[in-house]
N, C-alpha and C positions, 0 to 999 in steps of 0.2 A: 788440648784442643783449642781453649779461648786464644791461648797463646799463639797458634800458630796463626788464626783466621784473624787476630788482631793485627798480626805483622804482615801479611797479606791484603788484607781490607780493611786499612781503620778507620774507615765512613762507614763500616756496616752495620745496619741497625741492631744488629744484636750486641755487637760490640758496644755501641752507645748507649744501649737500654743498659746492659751490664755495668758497665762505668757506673750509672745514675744509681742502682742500687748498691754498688760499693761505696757508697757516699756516705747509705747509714749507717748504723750503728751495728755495733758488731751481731748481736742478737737479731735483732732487726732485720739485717741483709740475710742472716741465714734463715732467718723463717723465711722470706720475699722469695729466698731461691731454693728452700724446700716447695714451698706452694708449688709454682714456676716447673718446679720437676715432679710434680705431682700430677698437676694438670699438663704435662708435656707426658706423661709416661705412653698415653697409647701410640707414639710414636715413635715407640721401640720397635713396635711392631713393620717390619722390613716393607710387609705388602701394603700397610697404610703410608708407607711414604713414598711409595711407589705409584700410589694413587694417586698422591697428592703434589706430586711433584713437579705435573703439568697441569693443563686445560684441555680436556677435549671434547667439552661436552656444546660449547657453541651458545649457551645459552641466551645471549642477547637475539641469536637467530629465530627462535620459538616465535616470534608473531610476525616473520617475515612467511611461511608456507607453513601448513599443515600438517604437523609431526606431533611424534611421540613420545614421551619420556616417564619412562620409569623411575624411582625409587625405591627399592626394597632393601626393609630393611626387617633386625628382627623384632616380634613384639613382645618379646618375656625378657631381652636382652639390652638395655640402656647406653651400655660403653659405648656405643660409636651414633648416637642421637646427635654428639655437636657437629658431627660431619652435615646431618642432613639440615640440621637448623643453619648452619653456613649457607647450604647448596639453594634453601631458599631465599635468606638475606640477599643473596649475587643474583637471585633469579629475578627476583621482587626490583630491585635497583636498577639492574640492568637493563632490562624491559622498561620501565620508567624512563628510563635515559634515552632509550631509542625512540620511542615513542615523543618525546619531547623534541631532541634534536635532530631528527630522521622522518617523523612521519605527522611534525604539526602538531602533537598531542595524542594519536590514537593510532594503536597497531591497527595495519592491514588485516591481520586476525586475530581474532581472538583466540586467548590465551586460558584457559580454565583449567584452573587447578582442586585435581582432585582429593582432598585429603583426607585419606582413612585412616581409622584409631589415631585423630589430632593430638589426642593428649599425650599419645607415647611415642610422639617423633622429636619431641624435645621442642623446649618453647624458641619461638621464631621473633630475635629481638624487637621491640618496636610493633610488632603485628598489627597493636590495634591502630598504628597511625597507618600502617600501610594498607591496613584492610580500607580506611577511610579514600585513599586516595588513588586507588589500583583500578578504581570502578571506570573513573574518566580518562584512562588509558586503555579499555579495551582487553581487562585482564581482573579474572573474577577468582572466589575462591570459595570451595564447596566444603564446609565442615561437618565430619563425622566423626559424631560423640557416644559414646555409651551412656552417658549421665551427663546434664549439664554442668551438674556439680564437678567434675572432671575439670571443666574450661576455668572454671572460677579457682582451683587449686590451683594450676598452673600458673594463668595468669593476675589472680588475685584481684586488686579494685579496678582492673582493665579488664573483668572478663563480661561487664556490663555493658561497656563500650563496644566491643567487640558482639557481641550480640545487637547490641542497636545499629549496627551498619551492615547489617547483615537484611535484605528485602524481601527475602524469605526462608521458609523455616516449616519442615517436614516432620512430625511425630510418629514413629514406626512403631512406636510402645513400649513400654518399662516401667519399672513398679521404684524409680529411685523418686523419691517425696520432694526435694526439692524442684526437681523437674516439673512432677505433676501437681506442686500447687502452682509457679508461677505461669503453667499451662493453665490453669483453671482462670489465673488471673486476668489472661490475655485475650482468653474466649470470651469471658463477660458473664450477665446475667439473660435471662429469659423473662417472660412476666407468667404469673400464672393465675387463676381467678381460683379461689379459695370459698367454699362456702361454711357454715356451722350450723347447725342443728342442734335445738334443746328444749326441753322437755321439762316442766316442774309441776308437781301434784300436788295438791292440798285439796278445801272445799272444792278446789275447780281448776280442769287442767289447762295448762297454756301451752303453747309453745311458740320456739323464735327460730329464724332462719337469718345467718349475716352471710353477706357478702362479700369478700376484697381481694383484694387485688397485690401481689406479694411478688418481690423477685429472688430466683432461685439460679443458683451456679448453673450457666448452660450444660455444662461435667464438671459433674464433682471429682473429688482426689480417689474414691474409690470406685467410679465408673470408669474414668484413664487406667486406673489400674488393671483392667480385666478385658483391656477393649479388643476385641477380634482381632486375630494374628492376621486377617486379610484385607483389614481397613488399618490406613491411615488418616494421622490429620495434618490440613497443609495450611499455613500462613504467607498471606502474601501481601506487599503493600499496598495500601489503601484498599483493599478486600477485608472483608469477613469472611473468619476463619472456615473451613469447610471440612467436613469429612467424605473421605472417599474411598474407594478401592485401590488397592495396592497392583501396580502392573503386572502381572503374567507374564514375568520376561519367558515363558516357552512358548509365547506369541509373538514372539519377536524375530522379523526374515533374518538375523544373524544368528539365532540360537544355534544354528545347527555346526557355529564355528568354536562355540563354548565348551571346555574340555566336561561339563557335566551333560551336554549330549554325547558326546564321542570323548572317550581318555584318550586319544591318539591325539586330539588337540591339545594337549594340557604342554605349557611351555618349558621346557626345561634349561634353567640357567647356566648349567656347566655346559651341557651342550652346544648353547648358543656362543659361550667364551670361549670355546677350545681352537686352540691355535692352529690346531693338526687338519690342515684341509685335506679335503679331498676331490684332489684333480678328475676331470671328463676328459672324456677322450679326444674330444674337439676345442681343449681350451690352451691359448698359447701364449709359451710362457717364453720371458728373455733370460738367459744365465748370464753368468758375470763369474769370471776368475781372478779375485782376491789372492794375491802373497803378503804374508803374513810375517816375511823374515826381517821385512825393513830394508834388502838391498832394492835402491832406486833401479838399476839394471834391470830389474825381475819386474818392478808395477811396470816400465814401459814397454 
């Protein structure tokens, strides 16, 4: 196969990268091009190349109108994570690029990206410089964590970073410790007025009364731990942190489009894919008669 695509395109990069590792040593080249086919294998797979084998997703169009895009992928299953960590690198860049050369520096719309279970969609190269710089382009990104301890595996000494450019920051509750002490840390202290009371008896009794003045964790690590499934806490900047009520999405004028009011809303993906239409009666279509035998006589 190298053989044939070399004698046909010998400018093509793979030909050239392959050149460069037959260069080293014997051992050497064959680990380089075991890896290489290790981390190529899920592109044995016929329908991921098939996937991948154009563009149709238009992404630099996202902050030109108001659309939609999905991601699903699965969350117990990891092999195809480097798909989505690509699809946002090009997203991220992309948008950045247009925004600079097309729109002055700032999409026409804004772009917000929603990301649930962040830690299991595979890490997103670079995130924490892109998180820094996406903000003045008109393109935000919403992190959801089960544990912040989760961001810091992933991303390791960058998952600090990454949290500091971040302007706010919502606690829906969980009982993971690192979370809720550097919650505890963020909230502060209180002050509180402390008094004592004492009592000594001998020929003659006394007693003493003190006063002071002490400060106390606003929550502590076991009051976060237990805190009502219907309150959150929200952090915003240059605010002090707040506790509130958690919103009643069944108050909300679109609930009733949510497949947990009605299952007939609930979206079904194979459905949506399937190729097989189905024509109305009033819809019109144009035919075309294709020959197939290759006499020129017959296509005219």
């Amino acid at each position: 196969m190298f053989e044939a695509l070399e004698k046909k395109k010998p400018n093509h990069f793979a030909v050239r990268q392959y050149k460069k590792y037959k260069l080293a040593a014997g051992k050497t080249a064959k680990s380089i091009l075991i890896s290489c086919g290790a981390r190529m294998a899920p592109f044995d797979i016929q329908e991921l190349r098939d996937l991948t084998a154009y563009d149709e997703l238009e992404l630099d169009t996202l902050g030109d109108r108001k659309t939609a895009l999905f991601i699903i992928i699965s969350d117990t299953d990891d092999t195809f994570n480097f798909l989505v960590s690509m699809a946002y690198t090009q997203l991220f860049n992309l948008l950045c690029e247009k925004a600079d050369d097309v729109y002055g520096g700032r999409l026409p719309v804004h772009v917000r990206c929603l990301l649930d279970e962040f830690a299991n969609i595979g890490q997103i190269p670079k995130f924490e410089k892109l998180i820094a710089t996406i903000r003045s382009r008109e393109i935000s990104a919403c992190l959801v964590l089960q544990a912040q301890s989760q961001l810091k595996a992933l991303y390791k000494d960058n998952a600090d970073t990454i949290i500091g450019n971040c302007d706010s920051a919502i606690f829906l509750g969980g009982k993971e410790r690192t979370t809720l002490k550097e919650l505890t840390e963020s909230l502060g202290k209180e002050t509180i007025d402390t008094y004592n009371t004492g009592e000594s008896r001998g020929r003659e009794v006394s007693h003493s009364l003190n006063y002071q003045k002490l400060g106390k964790d606003l929550a502590s690590v076991d009051e976060l731990s237990v805190l009502d499934g219907g309150k959150c806490i929200l952090q915003l900047s240059g605010v002090r942190p707040f506790l509130s009520d958690k919103y009643d999405i069944t108050k909300h004028p679109n609930y009733k489009y949510l497949s947990d009011y009605d299952p007939r809303n609930a979206f079904h993906i194979e459905r949506f894919l399937s190729t097989r239409l189905k024509p109305k009666p009033d819809d019109v279509f144009n035919t075309y008669s294709v020959d197939l035998s290759g006499d020129p006589k017959a296509a005219e």
